[in-house]
GUFIMAR-315344 format. One record per residue (C-alpha): residue in one letter; x, y, z. Coordinates in nm, 2 decimals, always signed. Layout:
% GUFIMAR-315344
<pt rest="a" X="X" Y="Y" Z="Z"/>
...
END
This chain:
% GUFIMAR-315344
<pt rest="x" X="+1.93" Y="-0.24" Z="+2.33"/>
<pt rest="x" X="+1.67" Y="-0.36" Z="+2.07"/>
<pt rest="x" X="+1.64" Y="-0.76" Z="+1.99"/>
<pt rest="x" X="+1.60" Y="-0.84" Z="+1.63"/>
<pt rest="x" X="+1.36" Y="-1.10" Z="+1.58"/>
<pt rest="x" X="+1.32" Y="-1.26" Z="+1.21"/>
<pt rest="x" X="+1.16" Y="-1.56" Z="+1.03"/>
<pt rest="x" X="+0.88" Y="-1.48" Z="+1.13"/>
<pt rest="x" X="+0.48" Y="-1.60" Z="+1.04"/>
<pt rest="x" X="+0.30" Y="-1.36" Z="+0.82"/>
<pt rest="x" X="+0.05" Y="-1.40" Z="+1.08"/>
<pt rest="x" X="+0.19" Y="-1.30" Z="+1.39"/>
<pt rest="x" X="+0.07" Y="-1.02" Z="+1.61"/>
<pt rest="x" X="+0.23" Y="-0.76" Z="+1.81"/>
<pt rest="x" X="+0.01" Y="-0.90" Z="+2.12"/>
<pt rest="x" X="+0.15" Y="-1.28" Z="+2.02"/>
<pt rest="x" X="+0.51" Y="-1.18" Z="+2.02"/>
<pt rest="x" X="+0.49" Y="-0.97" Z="+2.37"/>
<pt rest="x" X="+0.30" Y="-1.24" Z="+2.52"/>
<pt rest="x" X="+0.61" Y="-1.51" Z="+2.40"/>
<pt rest="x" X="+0.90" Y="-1.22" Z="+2.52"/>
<pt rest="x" X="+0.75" Y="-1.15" Z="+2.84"/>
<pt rest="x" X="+0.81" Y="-1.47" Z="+2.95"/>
<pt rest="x" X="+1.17" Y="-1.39" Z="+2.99"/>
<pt rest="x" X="+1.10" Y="-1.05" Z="+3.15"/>
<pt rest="x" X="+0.91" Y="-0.67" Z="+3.12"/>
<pt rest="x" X="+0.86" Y="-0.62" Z="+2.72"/>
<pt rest="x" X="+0.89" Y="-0.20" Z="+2.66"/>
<pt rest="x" X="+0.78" Y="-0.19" Z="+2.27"/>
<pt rest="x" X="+0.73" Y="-0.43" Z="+1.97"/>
<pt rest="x" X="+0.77" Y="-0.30" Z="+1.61"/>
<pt rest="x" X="+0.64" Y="-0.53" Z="+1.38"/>
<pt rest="x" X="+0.70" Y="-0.33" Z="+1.03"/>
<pt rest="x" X="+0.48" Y="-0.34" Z="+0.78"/>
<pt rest="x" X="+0.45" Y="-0.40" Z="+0.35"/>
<pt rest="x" X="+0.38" Y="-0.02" Z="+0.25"/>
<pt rest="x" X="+0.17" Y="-0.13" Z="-0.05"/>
<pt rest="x" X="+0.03" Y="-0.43" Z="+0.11"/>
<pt rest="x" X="+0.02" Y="-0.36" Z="+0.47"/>
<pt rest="x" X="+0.13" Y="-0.73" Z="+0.57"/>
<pt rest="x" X="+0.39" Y="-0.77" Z="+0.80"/>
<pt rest="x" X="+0.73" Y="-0.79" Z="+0.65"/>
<pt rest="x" X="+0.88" Y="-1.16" Z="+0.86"/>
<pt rest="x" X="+1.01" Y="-0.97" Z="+1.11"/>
<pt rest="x" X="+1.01" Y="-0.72" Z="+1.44"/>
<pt rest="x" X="+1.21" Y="-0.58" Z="+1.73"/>
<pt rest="x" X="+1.13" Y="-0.62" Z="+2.07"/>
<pt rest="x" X="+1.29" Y="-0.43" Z="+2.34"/>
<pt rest="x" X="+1.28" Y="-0.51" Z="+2.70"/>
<pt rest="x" X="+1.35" Y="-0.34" Z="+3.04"/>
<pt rest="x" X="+1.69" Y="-0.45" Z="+3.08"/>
<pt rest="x" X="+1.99" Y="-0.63" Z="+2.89"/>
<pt rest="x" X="+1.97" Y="-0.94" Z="+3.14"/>
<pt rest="x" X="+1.58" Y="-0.94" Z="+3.03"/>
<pt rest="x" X="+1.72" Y="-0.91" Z="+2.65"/>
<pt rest="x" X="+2.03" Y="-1.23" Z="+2.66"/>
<pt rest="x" X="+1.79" Y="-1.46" Z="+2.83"/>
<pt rest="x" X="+1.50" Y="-1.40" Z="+2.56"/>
<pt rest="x" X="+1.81" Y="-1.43" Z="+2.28"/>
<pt rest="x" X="+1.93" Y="-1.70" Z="+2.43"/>
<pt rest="x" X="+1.58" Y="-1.94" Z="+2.48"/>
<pt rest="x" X="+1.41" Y="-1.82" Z="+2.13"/>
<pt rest="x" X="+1.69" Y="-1.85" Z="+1.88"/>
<pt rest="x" X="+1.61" Y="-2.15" Z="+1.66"/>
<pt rest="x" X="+1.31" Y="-2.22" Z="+1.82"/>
<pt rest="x" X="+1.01" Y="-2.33" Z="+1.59"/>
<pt rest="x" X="+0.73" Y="-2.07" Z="+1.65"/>
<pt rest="x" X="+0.39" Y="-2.05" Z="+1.45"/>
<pt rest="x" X="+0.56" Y="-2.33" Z="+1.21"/>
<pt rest="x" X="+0.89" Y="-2.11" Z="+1.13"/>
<pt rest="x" X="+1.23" Y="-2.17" Z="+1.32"/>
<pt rest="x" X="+1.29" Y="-1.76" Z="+1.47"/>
<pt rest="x" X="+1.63" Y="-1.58" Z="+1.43"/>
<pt rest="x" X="+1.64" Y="-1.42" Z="+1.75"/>
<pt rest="x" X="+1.98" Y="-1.17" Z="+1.81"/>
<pt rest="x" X="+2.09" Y="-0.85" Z="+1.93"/>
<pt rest="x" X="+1.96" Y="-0.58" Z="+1.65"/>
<pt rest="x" X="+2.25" Y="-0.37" Z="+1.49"/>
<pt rest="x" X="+2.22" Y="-0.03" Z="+1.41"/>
<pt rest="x" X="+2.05" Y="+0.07" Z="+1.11"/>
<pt rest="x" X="+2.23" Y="+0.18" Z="+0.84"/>
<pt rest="x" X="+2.22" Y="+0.48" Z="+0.63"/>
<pt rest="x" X="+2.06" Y="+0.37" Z="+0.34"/>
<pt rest="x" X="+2.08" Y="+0.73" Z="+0.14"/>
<pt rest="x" X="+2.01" Y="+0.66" Z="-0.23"/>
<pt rest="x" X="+2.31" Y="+0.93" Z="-0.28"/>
<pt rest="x" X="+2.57" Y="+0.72" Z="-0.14"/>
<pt rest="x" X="+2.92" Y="+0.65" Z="-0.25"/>
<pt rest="x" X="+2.99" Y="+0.97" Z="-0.40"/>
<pt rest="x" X="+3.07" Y="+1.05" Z="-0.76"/>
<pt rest="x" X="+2.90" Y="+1.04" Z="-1.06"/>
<pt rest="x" X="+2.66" Y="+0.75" Z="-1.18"/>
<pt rest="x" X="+2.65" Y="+0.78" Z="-1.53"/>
<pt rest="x" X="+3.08" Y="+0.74" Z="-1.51"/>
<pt rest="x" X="+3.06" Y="+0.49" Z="-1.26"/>
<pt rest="x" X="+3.19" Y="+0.73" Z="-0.98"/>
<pt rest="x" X="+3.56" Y="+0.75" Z="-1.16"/>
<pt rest="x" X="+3.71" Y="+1.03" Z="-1.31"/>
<pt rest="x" X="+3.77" Y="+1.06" Z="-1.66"/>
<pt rest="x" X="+4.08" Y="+1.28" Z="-1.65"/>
<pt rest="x" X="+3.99" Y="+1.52" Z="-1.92"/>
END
């Protein structure tokens, strides 16, 4: 399970957010994604920890709370999607429909 942690500072660290997670238990990894073109972090970062308990007492202490001036969205991450720029099929310039020539 992977925590999904959003409205977040520009400014935070990885070292700030394990240091606020690890006071509900044994932080495993922090990805704090980065801007490609920029290289600033994005406003937000997964955190796992060593167990779900761990996980649903960090969710439930840190969402809402104000951090670094920001008020976090802290929940359980859902799977990423498959963002394929090739999805839905068909083709684009008819809008995916047939024509029925």
């Amino acid at each position: 399970m992977s925590i999904y942690v959003g409205n977040l500072s520009y400014e935070v660290q990885k070292d700030d957010l394990k240091t606020v997670f690890e006071e509900y238990g044994s932080v495993t990894r922090v990805h704090l994604p980065t801007d490609r073109e920029t290289g600033r972090p994005r406003g937000f970062a997964f955190v796992e920890m060593t167990t779900e308990d761990e996980e649903a007492a960090a969710i439930d202490a840190l969402d809402g709370a104000e951090w670094m001036g920001r008020d976090m969205k802290v929940n359980k991450a859902k799977p990423r999607e498959n963002r394929s720029s090739f999805s839905g099929g068909g083709n684009r310039r008819s809008g995916g429909f047939s024509r029925g020539f």
